[in-house]
Each structure stands twice: as structure tokens, then as C-alpha cells.
C-alpha positions as CSV (number, residue, x, y, z in Angstrom):
1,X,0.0,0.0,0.0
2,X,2.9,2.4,0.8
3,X,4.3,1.5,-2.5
4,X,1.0,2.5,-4.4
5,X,0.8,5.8,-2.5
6,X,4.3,6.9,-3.6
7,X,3.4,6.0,-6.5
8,X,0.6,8.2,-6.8
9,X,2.1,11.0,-5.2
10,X,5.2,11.0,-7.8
11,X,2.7,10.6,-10.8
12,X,0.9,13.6,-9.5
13,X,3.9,15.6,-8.8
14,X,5.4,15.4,-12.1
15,X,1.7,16.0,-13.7
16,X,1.6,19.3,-11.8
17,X,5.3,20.0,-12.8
18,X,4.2,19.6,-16.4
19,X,0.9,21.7,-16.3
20,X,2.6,23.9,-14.6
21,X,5.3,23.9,-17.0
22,X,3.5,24.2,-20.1
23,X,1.7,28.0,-18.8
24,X,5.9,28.6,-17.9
25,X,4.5,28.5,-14.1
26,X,6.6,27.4,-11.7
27,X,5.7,25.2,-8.5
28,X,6.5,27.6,-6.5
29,X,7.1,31.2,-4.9
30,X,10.9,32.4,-5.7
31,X,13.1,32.1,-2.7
32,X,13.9,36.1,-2.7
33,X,9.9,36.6,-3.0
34,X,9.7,37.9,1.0
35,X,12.7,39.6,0.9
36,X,13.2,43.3,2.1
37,X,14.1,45.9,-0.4
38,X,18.2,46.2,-0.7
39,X,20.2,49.4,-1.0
40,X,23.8,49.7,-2.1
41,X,25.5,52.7,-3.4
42,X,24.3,52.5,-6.9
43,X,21.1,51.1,-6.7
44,X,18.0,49.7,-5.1
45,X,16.6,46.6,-5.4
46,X,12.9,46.4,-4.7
47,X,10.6,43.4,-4.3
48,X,6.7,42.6,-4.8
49,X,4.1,40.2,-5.6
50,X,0.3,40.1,-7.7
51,X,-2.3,37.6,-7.4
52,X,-4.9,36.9,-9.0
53,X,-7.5,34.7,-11.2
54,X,-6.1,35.2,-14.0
55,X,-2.6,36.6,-15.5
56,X,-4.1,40.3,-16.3
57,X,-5.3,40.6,-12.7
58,X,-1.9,39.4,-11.5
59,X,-0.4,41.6,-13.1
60,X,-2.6,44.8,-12.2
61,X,-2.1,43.8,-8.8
62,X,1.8,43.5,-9.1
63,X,2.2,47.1,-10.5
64,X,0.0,48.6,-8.1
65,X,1.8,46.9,-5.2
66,X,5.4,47.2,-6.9
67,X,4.8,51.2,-7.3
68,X,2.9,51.7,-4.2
69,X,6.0,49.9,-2.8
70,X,8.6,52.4,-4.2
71,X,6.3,55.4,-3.5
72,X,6.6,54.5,0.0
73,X,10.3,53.9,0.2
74,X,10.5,57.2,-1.3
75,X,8.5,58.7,1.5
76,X,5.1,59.1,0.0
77,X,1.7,58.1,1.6
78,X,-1.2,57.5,-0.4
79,X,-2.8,61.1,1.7
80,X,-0.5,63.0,-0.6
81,X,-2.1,61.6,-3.7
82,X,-5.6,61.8,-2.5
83,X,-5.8,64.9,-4.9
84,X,-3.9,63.1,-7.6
85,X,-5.7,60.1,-8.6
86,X,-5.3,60.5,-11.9
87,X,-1.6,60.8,-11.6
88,X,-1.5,57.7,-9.2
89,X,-3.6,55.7,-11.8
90,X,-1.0,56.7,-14.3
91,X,1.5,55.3,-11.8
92,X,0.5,52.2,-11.7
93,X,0.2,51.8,-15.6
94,X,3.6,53.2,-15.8
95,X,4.7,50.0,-14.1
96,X,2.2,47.6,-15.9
97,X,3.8,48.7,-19.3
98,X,7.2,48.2,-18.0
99,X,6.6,44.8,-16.5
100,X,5.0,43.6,-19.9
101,X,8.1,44.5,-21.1
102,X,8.2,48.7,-21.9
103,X,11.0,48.2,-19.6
104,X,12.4,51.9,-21.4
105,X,9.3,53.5,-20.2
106,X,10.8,53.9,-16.5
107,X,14.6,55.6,-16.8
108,X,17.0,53.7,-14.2
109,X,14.3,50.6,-13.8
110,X,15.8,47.0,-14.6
111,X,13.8,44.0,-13.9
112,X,16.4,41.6,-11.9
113,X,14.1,38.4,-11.9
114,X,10.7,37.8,-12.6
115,X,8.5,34.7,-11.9
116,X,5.1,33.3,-12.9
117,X,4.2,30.5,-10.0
118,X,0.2,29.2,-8.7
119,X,-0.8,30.6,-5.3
120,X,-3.6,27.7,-5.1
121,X,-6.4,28.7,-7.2
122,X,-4.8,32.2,-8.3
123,X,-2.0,32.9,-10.1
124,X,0.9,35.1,-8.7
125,X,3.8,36.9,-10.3
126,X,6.9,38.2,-8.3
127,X,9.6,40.7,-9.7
128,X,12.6,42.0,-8.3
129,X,13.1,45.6,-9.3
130,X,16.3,47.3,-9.4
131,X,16.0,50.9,-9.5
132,X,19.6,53.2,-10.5
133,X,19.6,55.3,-7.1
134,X,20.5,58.6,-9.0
135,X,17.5,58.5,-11.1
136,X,15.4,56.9,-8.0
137,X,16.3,59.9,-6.1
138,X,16.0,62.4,-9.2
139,X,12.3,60.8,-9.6
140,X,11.5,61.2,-5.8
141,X,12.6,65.1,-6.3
142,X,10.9,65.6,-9.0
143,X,7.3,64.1,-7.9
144,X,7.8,65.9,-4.6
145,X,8.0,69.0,-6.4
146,X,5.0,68.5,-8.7
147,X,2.7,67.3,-5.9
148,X,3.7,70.7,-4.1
149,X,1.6,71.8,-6.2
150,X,3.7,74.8,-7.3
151,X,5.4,73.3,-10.4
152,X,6.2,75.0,-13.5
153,X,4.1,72.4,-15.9
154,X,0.8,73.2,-13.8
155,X,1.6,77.3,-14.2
156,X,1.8,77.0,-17.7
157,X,-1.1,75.0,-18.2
158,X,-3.1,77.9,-16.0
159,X,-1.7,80.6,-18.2
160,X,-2.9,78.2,-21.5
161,X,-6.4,78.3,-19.4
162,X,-6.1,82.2,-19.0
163,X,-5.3,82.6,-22.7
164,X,-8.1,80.7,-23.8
165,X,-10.8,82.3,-22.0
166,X,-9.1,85.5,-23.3
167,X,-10.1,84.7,-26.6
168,X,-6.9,83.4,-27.6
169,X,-7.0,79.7,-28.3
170,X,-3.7,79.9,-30.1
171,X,-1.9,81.6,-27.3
172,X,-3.4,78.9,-25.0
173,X,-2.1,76.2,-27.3
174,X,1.6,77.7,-27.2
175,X,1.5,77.4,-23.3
176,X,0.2,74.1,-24.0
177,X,3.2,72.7,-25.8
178,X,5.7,74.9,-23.4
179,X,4.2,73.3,-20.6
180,X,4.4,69.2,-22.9
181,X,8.5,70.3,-22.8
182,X,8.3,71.1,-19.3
183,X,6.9,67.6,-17.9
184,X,9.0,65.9,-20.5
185,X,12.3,67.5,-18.9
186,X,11.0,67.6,-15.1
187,X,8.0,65.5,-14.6
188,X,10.2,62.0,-13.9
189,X,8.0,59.3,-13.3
190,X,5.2,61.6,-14.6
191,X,6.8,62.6,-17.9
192,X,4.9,61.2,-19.9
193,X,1.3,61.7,-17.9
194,X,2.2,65.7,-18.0
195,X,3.0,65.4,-21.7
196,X,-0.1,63.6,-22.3
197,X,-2.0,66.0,-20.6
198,X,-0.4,68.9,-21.9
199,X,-1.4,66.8,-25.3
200,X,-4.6,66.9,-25.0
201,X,-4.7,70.6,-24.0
202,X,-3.1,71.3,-27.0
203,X,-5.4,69.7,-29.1
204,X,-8.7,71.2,-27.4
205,X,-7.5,74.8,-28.1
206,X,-6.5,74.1,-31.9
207,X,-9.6,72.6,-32.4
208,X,-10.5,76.2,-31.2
209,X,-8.4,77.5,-33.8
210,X,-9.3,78.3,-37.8
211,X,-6.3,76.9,-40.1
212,X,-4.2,79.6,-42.2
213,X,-4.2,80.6,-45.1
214,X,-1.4,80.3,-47.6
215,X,-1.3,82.2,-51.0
216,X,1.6,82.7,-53.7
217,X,2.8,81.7,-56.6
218,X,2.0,78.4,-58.5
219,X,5.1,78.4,-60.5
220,X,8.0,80.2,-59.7
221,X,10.6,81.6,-62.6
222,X,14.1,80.9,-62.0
223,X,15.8,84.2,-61.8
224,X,12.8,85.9,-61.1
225,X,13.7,87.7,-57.5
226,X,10.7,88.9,-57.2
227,X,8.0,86.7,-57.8
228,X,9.3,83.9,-55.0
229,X,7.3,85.2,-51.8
230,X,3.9,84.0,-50.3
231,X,1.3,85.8,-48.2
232,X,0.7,83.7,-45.1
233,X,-2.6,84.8,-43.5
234,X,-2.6,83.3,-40.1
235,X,-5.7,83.8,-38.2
236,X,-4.1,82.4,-34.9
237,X,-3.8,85.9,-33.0
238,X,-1.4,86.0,-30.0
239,X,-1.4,87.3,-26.8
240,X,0.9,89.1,-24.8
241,X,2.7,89.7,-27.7
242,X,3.5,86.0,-28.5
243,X,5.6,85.2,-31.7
244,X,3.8,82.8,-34.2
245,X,6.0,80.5,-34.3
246,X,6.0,79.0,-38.0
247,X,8.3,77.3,-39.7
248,X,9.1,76.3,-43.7
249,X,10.7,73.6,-45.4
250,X,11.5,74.6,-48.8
251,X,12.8,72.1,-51.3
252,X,13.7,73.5,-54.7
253,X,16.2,71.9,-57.7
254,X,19.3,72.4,-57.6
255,X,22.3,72.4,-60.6
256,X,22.9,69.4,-60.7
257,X,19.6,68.0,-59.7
258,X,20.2,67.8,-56.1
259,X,18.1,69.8,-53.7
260,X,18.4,72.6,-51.4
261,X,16.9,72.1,-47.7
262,X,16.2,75.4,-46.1
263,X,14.4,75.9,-42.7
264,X,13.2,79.4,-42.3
265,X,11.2,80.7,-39.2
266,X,8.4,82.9,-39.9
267,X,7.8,85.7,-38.2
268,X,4.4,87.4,-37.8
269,X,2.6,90.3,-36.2
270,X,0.1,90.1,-33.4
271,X,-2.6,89.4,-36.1
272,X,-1.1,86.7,-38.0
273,X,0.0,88.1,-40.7
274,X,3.3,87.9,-42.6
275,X,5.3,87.8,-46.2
276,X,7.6,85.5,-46.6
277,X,10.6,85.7,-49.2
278,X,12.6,82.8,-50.6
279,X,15.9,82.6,-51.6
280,X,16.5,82.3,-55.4
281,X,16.2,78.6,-56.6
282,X,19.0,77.8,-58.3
283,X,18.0,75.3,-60.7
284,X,15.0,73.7,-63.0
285,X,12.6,71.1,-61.6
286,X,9.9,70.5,-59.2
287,X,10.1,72.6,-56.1
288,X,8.4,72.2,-52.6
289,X,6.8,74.2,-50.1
290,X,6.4,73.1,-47.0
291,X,4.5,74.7,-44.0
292,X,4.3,73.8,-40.7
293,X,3.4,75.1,-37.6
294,X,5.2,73.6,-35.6
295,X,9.3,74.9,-35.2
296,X,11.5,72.1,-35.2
297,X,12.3,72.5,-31.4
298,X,8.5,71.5,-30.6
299,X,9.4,67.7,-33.1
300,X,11.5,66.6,-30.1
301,X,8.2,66.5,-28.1
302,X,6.3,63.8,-30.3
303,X,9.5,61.3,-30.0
304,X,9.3,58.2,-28.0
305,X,6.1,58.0,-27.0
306,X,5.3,55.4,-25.1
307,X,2.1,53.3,-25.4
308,X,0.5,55.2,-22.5
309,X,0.8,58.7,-24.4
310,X,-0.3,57.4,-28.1
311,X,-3.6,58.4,-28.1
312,X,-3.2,61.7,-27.1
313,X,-0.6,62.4,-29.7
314,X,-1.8,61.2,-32.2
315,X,-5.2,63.4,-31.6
316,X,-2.6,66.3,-31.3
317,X,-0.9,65.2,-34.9
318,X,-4.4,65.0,-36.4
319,X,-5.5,68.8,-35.4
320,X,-2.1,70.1,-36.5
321,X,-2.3,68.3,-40.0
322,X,-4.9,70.8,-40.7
323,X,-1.9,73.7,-39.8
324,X,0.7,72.2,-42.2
325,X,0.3,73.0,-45.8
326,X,2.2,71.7,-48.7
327,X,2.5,73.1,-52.1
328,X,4.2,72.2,-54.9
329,X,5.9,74.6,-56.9
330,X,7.8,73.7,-60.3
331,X,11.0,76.1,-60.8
332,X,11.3,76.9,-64.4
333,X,13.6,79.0,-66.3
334,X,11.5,81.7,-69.0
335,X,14.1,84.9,-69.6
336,X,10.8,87.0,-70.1
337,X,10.4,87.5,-66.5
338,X,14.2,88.1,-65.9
339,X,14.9,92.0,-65.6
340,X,17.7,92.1,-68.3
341,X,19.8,94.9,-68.8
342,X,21.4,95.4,-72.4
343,X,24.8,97.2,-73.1
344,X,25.6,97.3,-76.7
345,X,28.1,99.6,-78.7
346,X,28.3,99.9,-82.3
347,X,31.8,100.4,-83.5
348,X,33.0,101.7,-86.6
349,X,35.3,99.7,-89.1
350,X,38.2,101.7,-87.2
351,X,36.5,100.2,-84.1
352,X,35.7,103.3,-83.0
353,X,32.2,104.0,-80.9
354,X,29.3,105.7,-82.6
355,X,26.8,107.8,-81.1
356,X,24.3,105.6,-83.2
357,X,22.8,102.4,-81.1
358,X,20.8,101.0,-83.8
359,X,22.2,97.2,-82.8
360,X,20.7,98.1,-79.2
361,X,17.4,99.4,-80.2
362,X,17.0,96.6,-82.9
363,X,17.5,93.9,-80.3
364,X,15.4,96.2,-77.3
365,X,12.3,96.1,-79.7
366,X,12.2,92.9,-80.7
367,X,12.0,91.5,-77.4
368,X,9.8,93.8,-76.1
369,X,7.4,92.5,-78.9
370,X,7.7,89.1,-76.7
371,X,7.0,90.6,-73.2
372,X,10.5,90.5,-72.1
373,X,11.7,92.8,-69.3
374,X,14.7,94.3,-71.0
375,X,15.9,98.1,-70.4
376,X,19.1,99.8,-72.1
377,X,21.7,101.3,-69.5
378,X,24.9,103.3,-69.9
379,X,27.9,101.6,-69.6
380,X,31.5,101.7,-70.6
381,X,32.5,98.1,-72.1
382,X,36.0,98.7,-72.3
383,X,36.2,99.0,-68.3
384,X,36.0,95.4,-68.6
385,X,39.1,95.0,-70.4
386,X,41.3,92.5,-68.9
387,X,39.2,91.5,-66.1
388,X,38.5,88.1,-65.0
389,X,35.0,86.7,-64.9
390,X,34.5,87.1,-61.2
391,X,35.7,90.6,-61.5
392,X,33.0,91.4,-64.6
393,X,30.4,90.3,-62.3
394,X,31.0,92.2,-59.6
395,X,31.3,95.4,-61.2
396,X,28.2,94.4,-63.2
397,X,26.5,93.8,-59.4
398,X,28.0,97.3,-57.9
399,X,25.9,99.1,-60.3
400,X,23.3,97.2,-61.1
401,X,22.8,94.2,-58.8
402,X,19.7,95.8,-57.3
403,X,17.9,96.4,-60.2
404,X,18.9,93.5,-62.6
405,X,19.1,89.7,-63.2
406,X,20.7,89.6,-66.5
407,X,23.1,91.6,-68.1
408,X,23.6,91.2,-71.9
409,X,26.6,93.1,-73.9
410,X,28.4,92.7,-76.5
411,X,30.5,95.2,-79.2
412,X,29.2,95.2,-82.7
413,X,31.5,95.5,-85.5
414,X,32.2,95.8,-89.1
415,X,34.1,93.2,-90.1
416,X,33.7,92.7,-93.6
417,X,33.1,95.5,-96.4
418,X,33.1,94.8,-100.1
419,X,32.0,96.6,-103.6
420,X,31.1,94.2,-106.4
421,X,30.4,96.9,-109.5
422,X,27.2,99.2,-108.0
423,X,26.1,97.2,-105.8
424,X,28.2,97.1,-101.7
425,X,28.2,94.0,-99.5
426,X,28.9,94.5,-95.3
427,X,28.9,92.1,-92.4
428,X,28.5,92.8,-89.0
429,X,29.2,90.9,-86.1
430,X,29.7,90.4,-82.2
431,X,30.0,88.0,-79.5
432,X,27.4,88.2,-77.4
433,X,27.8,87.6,-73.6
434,X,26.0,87.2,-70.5
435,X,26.5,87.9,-67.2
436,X,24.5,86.4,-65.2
437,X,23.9,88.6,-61.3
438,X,22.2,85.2,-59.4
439,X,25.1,82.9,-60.5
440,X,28.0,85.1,-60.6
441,X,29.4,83.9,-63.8
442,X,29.4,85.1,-67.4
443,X,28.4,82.8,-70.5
444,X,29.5,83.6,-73.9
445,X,26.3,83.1,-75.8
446,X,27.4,82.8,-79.5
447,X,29.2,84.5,-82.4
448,X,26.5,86.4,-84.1
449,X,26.6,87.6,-87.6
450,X,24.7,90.0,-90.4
451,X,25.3,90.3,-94.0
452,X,23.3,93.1,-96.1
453,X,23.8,94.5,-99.9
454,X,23.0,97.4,-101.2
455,X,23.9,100.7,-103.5
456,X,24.1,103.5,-100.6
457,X,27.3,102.8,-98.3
458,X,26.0,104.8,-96.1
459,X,22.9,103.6,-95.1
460,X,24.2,100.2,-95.6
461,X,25.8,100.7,-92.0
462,X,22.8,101.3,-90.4
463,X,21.1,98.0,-92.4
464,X,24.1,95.8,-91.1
465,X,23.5,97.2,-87.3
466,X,19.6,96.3,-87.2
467,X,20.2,92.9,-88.8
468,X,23.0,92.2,-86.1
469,X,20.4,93.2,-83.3
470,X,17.5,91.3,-84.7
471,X,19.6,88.0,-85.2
472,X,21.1,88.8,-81.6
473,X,17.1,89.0,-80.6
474,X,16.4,86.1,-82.3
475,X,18.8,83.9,-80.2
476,X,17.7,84.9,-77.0
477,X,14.3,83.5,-78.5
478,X,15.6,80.5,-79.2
479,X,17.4,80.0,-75.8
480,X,14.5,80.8,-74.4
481,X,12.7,77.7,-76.4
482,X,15.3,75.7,-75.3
């Protein structure tokens, strides 16, 4: 009989062992489970238990009993929370997420051991805790200051209150996200409860809020200096004379096909209103406007958020979607809408200047006829004389950088005269050049030719000029096309 009892009692030890086994449960409690928390110099090591019916009570009662644990040690009663139960709530969810493995979700907090086991009919889980003692004690600070009462986060969220009732829901919404920083930096344990809650603030007063309005160009002209800028009507006024703080992400082609970055803040007056200017694109393609109203200080606040805080940012991010705007604008090059200067001088077959600038007015008219911004100005060519490109340029710019994109010159010639019997043959010529203000370089354009015949020599001049300037016309046309 002995015999058959051992017998039975192995067989339903090892049956146990492999129910037990198979849920990862073992027989039972850990040997440390009882033990008092531990303190060294660099950490603490903290112990509790959960029980329960089933695992998810378990392991509610674990993180209420683990935190409530620490918030003792740390000198805390549950009196002091009796006007925080929101906050202790969020405590003990802190811990839950950790123990189901957000272990990043608690700075400083390891888990050293943890242990599934059967209590008889309920199941109990044991961890052992170890807490860094520099961020322990930076947490206890930290939560003693915002329980004062007197914290910074809880006087920026009454000034967002203040604003709001003012009539400014955008003001509120600034000291909303001022006061999302301020729990992430100081809040501790409740960094991400303050953020949360400074979240959902946030969102509140921009639903308060109409979006802006954005209006400018659809396709902006490369060289065109002044045709790059956008009205930004921003009906979020401030108070207290609070800056709007937008920001822009512009993308536009580069030379080679790269592209240019740039971050600009945009500033505005009380009302919302501002211009905003662009630098010059410097190359053809598809450009990008991007407006947000958020600066990029404030994307720091939406990073690691833990699964406690997802909601309310992603209710935040779906309010501010309606505040960032995005436009596409393709950068092409049309030389109508560059302000072109034009320097010609005619030049005898002794190469000397006449007061005649029939190449000039030739070429002026002709592009006129195909809208082109192009004005004559007075300059002496032979200044240029032995100058390098880079000095050409900045000669052109120290006169006429202001006024000017494009400065076309050139020195037309007679380079061929002839007399067949009656009848007088002439050719004209020049290379034209451009200099070009934005890029700071000068392009020879081409070698450009006229040949006329006629009896009268002397008109024949005059003929050879205008044919010169309406073939010199006539290429700009066609680089234009191009």
C-alpha cells in the first residue's frame, strides 16, 4: 500500500510540474519573493508580488503593489495623492507597461528576476526591481516638487487656461506645448502623464483654432527675385505679444539635380500676418513648399512616446495636420520675366564708338514684342578690359545688382566691307555675352553675324546694325525655347 501511494504521489507531482510547465509556471514562490528591499550605493533593489485569477489581474495587482512599494520607500503616503488620482492611476500603468516589457518607459528601472508561479487557485507573479539610485532619487525630487503643487508644468497650463478664456486659443495652445517640454524635462515618473496631458490641452485649443491661409505663386521663374514670396494669413492671434512660431521647409532643384533644404522661421505680427521671401532657386525642376506650424524645437516632443501617451498624440498630430500645408511649386527658367539689362556699342570699321545704337534698339524692340523685361543702360565696355569673370560680375552687381538679373553686352562691329560693281556688301558681327547677377558667372552666348547688300554705303551701316540686333534677338528667343 505504501508503495501504491508513492506511487501516486510522484505521478501527481510530475503532472503538476508539467501543467505547470507548459503556462511557464513554476511550483512555487521564488526564494527572494519575502525579501526586504536592498540598498547599495548604486542602486535599489525592490521586491513585490500580484495575485490573482487570472494573469491580467496578477499583473494589475503587481504594478499597483510594486509602485505603491517604491512610493513609500520614497516617503510618500497615499494622503498625498488623495488629490492626484489621476496621476497615481497613471503610476500604476507606468509600471504595468514596464513589467509587460516597456522596460524603457521607467529611466533607471531594470527587472532583476521575474517569476510566474500558482498561489492555489490564483495565479501570482513576483519581480525583483532594481532601480539606478541617481535617477530613483531624481524621480523622488521631482514628484515631490509637482505634488507641491507649485510646479512650473501646472503654471503653464493655467496661463494656457487664462489665454483661452481670453479669446486666444492659439496663445493657450503655445503654453500648451511649453508646458508638454516642461513635464518631458521635469515631470520623472510623470513625464509622460504631463506630456499627455499637456497633449490633450493642446489639441482642445486648436480645435479652437481656424487653419491659415497660404497664398503665392503656382510656378516660380528661375531668376525671377521677385516673384518667389507668399502671403501667409494666419488667423491664430497672439497674446501678450507672443511670436507665431512658423516654420518652412522649402525644397527647390538644384544644378545638378540635387536639392536645397532650407528651414526658415516665420515671423508674424500680433494678427497673424506675414510675407515670406525665398531665396533664389537655383536650378530647374519641381520645387516644394512646405508649411508647418510647428518649429523644429517642438518635433522633439512627439518622439518616444510610449504606449501610455499614443492616443493623445496622435489626436494632437491630427489637429495640427490641418496647420501644415504643402505646395508644390515647379521652378522653371523663362528669360521673359528676368529684368535684363542690355549694353551694346556699335563700333566703326576703325573700331571706333558711334553715337548711333541702332544694334541696341534693334534687339530692345524685338524682345519687347515678346513681353521680355529688357531696359538699355549706360555703360562703358572697355572698363572690362582684362578682367576676369568674377571681376566682370561684380562690377556688373555694384551698379546694377539691385535692379537686374541679366546683363547682356556685347560690341558690334564691321568686319567685312566689299563693292562688287554698284552694288556694296557689309557684315556685322559680335559676340554676345551674358552675365549672369544670381550665379556670378558670365556665358559667352554665340558668335553672331549680319550680312546686307545694297547701293548707298552709307545707309548700308545702319542695315548691317539692325540685322546684327534682330539675329542677336532672335537667339535669346531660341534660348529661351530651349
Amino acid at each position: 500500500m505504501r508503495i501504491v501511494k508513492a506511487a501516486l504521489i510522484t505521478i501527481i507531482t510530475v503532472l503538476m510540474f508539467i501543467s505547470c510547465a507548459g503556462d511557464d509556471m513554476a511550483a512555487m514562490a521564488p526564494f527572494w519573493v519575502d525579501d526586504e528591499t536592498k540598498i547599495d550605493d548604486d542602486s535599489l533593489l525592490f521586491t513585490a508580488v500580484g495575485r490573482g485569477a487570472d494573469k491580467e489581474q496578477a499583473l494589475d495587482d503587481l504594478a499597483e503593489n510594486l509602485s505603491g512599494k517604491i512610493l513609500r520607500h520614497m516617503g510618500f503616503s497615499e494622503e498625498d495623492f488623495s488629490s492626484y488620482h489621476d496621476e497615481r492611476d497613471y503610476l500604476t500603468a507606468l509600471f504595468k507597461a514596464f513589467l509587460e516589457g516597456e522596460e524603457t518607459i521607467i529611466p533607471g528601472g531594470k527587472t532583476e528576476d521575474f517569476t510566474w508561479y500558482r498561489e492555489g487557485e490564483n495565479l501570482a507573479a513576483a519581480v525583483r526591481f532594481r532601480y539606478s539610485r541617481s535617477e530613483y532619487e531624481k524621480h523622488r525630487d521631482q514628484l515631490r516638487t509637482y505634488l507641491s503643487g507649485s510646479s512650473e508644468f501646472d503654471r503653464l497650463l493655467a496661463r494656457a487656461d487664462d489665454a483661452a478664456q481670453g479669446g486666444y486659443p492659439f496663445s493657450a495652445f503655445l503654453f500648451d506645448m511649453e508646458a508638454a517640454r516642461e513635464g518631458l524635462s521635469t515631470g520623472g515618473l510623470l513625464a509622460g502623464y504631463l506630456r499627455g496631458k499637456a497633449f490633450r490641452s493642446a489639441s482642445g485649443h486648436l480645435e479652437m483654432t481656424d487653419a491659415p491661409v497660404i497664398s503665392g505663386p503656382d510656378t516660380v521663374y528661375l531668376g525671377a527675385r521677385r516673384s518667389w514670396t507668399y502671403d501667409v494669413s494666419i488667423p491664430l492671434a497672439a497674446a501678450e505679444n507672443q511670436r507665431i512660431p512658423w516654420t518652412v521647409d522649402m525644397a527647390v532643384p538644384a544644378v545638378d539635380n540635387r536639392t536645397e533644404n532650407l528651414h526658415i522661421s516665420l515671423p508674424s505680427d500680433r494678427e497673424g500676418l506675414a510675407e515670406l521671401s525665398f531665396p533664389f532657386p537655383s536650378g530647374i525642376g519641381q520645387g516644394r513648399v512646405l508649411f508647418s506650424l510647428l518649429p523644429g524645437t517642438y518635433d522633439r516632443l512627439f518622439e518616444n512616446l510610449s504606449s501610455l501617451e499614443q492616443g493623445a498624440g496622435r489626436e494632437l498630430e491630427s489637429q495640427l495636420s490641418r496647420f501644415t500645408l504643402e505646395k508644390n511649386v515647379p521652378v522653371r527658367q523663362d528669360r521673359r520675366v528676368l529684368n535684363t539689362a542690355v549694353i551694346i556699342e556699335d563700333r566703326d570699321v576703325a573700331g571706333r564708338i558711334l553715337d548711333s545704337k541702332t544694334t541696341e534698339e534693334a534687339v530692345l524692340n524685338r524682345l519687347r514684342e515678346q513681353d521680355y523685361h529688357v531696359e538699355p543702360v549706360d555703360f562703358d565696355l572697355e572698363t572690362l578690359r582684362g578682367m576676369s569673370e568674377l571681376e566682370m560680375v561684380r562690377e556688373f552687381n555694384s551698379h546694377y545688382g539691385n535692379n537686374y538679373d541679366i546683363i547682356l553686352f556685347c560690341e558690334a562691329g564691321i568686319r567685312n566691307f566689299s563693292q562688287k560693281g554698284e552694288l556694296y556688301q557689309m557684315n556685322a558681327g559680335a559676340v554676345l555675352y551674358e552675365a549672369d547677377l544670381w550665379e556670378h558667372r558670365v556665358n559667352v552666348i554665340e558668335d553672331i553675324s549680319s550680312s546686307v547688300t545694297g547701293n548707298d554705303p552709307t545707309g548700308l551701316v545702319r542695315s548691317a546694325f539692325f540685322q546684327l540686333g534682330k539675329n542677336i534677338a532672335e537667339t535669346c528667343l531660341k534660348l529661351n525655347n530651349n
